[in-house]
GUPA-722821 format. One record per residue (C-alpha): y, x, z; residue number from 1. Coordinates in nm, 3 decimals, always signed. Layout:
<gudos>
+---------+---------+---------+-----+
|      py |      px |      pz |  nr |
+---------+---------+---------+-----+
|       Y |       X |       Z | NUM |
...
+---------+---------+---------+-----+
</gudos>
This chain:
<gudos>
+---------+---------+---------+-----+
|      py |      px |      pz |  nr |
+---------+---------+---------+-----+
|  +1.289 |  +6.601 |  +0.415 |   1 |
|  +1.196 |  +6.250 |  +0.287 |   2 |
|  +1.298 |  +5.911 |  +0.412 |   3 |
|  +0.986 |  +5.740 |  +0.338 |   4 |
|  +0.808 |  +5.621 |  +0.609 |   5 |
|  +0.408 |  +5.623 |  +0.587 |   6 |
|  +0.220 |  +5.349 |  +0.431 |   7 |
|  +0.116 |  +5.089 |  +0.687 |   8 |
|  -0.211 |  +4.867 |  +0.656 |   9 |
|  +0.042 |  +4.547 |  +0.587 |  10 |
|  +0.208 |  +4.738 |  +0.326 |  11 |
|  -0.114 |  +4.806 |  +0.090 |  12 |
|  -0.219 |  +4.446 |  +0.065 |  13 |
|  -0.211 |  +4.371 |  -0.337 |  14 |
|  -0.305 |  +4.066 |  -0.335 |  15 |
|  -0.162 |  +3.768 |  -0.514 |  16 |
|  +0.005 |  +3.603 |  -0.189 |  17 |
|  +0.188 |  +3.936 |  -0.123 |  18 |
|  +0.564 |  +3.990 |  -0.201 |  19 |
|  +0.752 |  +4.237 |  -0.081 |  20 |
|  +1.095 |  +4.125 |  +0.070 |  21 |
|  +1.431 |  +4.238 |  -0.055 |  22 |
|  +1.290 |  +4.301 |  -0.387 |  23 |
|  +1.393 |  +4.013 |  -0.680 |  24 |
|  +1.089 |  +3.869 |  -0.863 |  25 |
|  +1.096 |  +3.709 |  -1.217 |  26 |
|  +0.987 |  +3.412 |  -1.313 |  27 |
|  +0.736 |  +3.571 |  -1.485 |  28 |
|  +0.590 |  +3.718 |  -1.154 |  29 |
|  +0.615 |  +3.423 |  -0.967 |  30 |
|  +0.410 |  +3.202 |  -1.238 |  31 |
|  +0.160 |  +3.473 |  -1.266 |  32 |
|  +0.088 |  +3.459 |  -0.859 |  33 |
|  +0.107 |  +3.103 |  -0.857 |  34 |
|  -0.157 |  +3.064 |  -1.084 |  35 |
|  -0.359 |  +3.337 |  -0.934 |  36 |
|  -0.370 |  +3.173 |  -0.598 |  37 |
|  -0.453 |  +2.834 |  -0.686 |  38 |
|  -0.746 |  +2.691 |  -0.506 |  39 |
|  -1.089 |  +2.742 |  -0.676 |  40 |
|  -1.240 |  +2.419 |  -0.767 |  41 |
|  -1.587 |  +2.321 |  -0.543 |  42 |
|  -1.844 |  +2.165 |  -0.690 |  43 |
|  -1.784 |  +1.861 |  -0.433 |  44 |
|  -1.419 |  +1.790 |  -0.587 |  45 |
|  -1.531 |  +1.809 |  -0.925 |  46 |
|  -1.764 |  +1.575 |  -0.877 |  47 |
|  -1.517 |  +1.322 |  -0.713 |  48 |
|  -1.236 |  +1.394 |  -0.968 |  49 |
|  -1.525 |  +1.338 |  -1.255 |  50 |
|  -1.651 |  +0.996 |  -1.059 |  51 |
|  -1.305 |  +0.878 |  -1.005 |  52 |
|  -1.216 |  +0.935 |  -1.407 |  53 |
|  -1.526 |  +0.759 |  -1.512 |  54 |
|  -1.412 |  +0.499 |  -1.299 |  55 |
|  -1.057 |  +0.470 |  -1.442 |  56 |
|  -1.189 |  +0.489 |  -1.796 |  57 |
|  -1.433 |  +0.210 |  -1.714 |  58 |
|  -1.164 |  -0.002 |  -1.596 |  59 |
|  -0.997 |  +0.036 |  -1.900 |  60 |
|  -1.280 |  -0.030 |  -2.105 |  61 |
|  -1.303 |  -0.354 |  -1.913 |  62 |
|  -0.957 |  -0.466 |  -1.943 |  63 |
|  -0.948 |  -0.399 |  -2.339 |  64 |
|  -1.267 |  -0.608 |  -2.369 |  65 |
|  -1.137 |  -0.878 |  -2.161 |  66 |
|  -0.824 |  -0.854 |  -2.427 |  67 |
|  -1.032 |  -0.873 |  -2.703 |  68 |
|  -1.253 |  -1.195 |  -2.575 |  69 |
|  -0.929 |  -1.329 |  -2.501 |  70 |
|  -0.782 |  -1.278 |  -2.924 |  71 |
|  -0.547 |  -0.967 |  -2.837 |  72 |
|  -0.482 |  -0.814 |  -3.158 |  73 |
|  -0.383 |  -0.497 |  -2.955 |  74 |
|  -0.613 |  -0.472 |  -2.613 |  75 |
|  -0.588 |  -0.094 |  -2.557 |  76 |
|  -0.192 |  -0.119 |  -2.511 |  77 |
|  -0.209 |  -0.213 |  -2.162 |  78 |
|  +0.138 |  -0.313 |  -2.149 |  79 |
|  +0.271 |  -0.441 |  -2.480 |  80 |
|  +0.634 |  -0.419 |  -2.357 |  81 |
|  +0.666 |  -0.028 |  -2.246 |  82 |
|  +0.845 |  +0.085 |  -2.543 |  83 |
|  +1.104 |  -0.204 |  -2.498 |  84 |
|  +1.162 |  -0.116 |  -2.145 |  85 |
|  +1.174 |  +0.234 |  -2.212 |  86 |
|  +1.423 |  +0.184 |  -2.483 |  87 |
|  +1.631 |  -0.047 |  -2.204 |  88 |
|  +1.607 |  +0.201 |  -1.892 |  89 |
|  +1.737 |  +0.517 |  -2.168 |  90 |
|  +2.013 |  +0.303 |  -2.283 |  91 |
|  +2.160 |  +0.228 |  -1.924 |  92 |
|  +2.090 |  +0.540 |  -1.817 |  93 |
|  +2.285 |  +0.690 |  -2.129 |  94 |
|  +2.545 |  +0.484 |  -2.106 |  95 |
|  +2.614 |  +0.516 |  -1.751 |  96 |
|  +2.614 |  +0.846 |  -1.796 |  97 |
|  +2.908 |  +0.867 |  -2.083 |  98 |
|  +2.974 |  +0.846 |  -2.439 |  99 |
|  +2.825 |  +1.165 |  -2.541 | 100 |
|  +2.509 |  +1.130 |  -2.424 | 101 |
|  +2.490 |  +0.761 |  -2.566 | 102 |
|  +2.563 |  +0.874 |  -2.864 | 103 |
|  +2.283 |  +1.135 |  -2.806 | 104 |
|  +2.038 |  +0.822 |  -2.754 | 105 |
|  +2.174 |  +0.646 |  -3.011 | 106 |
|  +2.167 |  +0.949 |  -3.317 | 107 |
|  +1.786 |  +0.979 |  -3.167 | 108 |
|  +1.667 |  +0.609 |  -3.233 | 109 |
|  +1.830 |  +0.586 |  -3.504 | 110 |
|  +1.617 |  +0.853 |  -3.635 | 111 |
|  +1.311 |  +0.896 |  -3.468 | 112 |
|  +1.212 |  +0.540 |  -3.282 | 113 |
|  +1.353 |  +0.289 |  -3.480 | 114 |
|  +1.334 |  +0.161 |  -3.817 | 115 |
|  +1.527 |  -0.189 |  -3.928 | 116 |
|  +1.228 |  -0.392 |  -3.962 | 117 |
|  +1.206 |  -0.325 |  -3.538 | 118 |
|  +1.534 |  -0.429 |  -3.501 | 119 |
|  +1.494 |  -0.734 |  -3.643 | 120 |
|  +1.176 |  -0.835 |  -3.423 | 121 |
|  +1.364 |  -0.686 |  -3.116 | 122 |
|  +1.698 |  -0.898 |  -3.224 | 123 |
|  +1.394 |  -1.192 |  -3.258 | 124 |
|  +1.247 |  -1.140 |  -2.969 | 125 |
|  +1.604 |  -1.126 |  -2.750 | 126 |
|  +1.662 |  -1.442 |  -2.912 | 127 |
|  +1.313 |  -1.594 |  -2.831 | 128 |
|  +1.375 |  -1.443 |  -2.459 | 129 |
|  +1.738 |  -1.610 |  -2.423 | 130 |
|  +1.576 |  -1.919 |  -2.555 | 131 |
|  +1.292 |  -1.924 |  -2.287 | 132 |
|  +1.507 |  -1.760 |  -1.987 | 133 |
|  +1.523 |  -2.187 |  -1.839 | 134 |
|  +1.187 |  -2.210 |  -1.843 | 135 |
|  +1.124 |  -1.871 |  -1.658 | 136 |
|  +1.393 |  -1.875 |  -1.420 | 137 |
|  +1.296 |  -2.244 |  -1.295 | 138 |
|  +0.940 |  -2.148 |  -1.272 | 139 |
|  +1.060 |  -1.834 |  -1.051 | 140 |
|  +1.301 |  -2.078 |  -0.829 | 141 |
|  +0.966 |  -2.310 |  -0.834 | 142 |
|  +0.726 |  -2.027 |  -0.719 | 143 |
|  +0.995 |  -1.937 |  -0.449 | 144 |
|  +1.230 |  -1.653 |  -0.605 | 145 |
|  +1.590 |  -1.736 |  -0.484 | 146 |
|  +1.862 |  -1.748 |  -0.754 | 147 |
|  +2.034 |  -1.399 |  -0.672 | 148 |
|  +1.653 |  -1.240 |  -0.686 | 149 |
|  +1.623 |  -1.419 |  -1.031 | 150 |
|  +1.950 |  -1.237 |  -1.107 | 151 |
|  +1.839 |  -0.929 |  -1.002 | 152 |
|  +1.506 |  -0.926 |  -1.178 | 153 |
|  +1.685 |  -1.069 |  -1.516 | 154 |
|  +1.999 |  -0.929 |  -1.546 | 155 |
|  +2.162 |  -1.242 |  -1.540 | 156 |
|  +2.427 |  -1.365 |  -1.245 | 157 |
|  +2.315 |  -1.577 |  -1.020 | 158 |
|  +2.576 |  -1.857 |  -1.095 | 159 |
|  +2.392 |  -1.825 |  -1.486 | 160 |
|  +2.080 |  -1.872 |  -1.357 | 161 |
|  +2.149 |  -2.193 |  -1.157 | 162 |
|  +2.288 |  -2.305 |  -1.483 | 163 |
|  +1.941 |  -2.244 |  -1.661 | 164 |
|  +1.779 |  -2.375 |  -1.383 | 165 |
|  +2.003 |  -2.714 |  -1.398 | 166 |
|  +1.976 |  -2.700 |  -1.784 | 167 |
|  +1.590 |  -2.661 |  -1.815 | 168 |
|  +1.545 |  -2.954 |  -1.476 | 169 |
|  +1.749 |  -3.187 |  -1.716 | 170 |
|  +1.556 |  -3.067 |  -2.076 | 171 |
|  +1.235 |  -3.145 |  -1.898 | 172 |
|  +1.313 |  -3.522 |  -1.779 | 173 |
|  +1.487 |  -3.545 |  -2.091 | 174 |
|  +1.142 |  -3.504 |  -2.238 | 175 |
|  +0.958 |  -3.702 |  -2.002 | 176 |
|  +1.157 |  -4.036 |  -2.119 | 177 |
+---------+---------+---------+-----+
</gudos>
């Protein structure tokens, strides 16, 4: 005598949204009925996603003209500072995260991102920053941006950046004599 029970009409259902429970799948399985149940395109949507694309590639198209009128050397690199950042946000993260892993960071741009000739223009261009941070943080305090938001935005203290702003008030009437 067997223990199996009888097939039931729930039981037979193949299809890719069916799992039976109790039983472990692999990830294997799982990706193959994922992808099997995903939503058929309509017409409709593709015509919306294609509009909206043709849209965003106009736009850019635009923008790099405008650039170009304007003497960028560069107009398709929407924002000229990315890498920079990018580089920035990886090395706090790294280093918050411990010595291993900034050394990690460090081992890869030392041989994949950076070569010396970028050092020096980033070492430049912290300089040239540094240099200009008066000027920007009394133009911020000008346009409304309290000291500590300054800070926040800069990476600066707040009691520094009242000290630029002081500095750059007294370099510009200096000037104006």
């Amino acid at each position: 005598m067997s223990n199996e029970q009888p097939p039931r009409d729930d039981d037979q259902d193949n299809s890719d949204s069916s799992y039976d429970t109790g039983r472990a799948y692999s990830s294997v399985e799982i990706s193959r009925r994922v992808k099997g149940s995903r939503l058929q395109h309509t017409e409709g949507a593709r015509a919306i996603a294609e509009r909206i694309l043709a849209e965003v590639i106009q736009h850019e198209r635009d923008t790099a003209a405008r650039r170009a009128a304007e003497g960028d050397p560069n107009p398709y690199d929407l924002d000229p500072l990315e890498k920079v950042r990018d580089i920035a946000d990886d090395y706090d993260r790294h280093k918050a995260t411990g010595p291993e892993a900034l050394s990690d960071l460090l081992d890869l741009l030392a041989e994949e991102v950076l070569e010396l000739a970028d050092v020096r223009a980033l070492r430049t261009a912290a300089n040239a920053a540094a240099d200009a941070m008066g000027r920007l943080a009394l133009d911020a305090r000008e346009k409304g941006m309290s000291a500590d938001e300054i800070a926040a935005e800069s990476g600066y203290t707040a009691s520094r950046i009242t000290q630029f702003i002081r500095e750059e008030k007294q370099r510009r009437a200096n000037a104006a004599q």
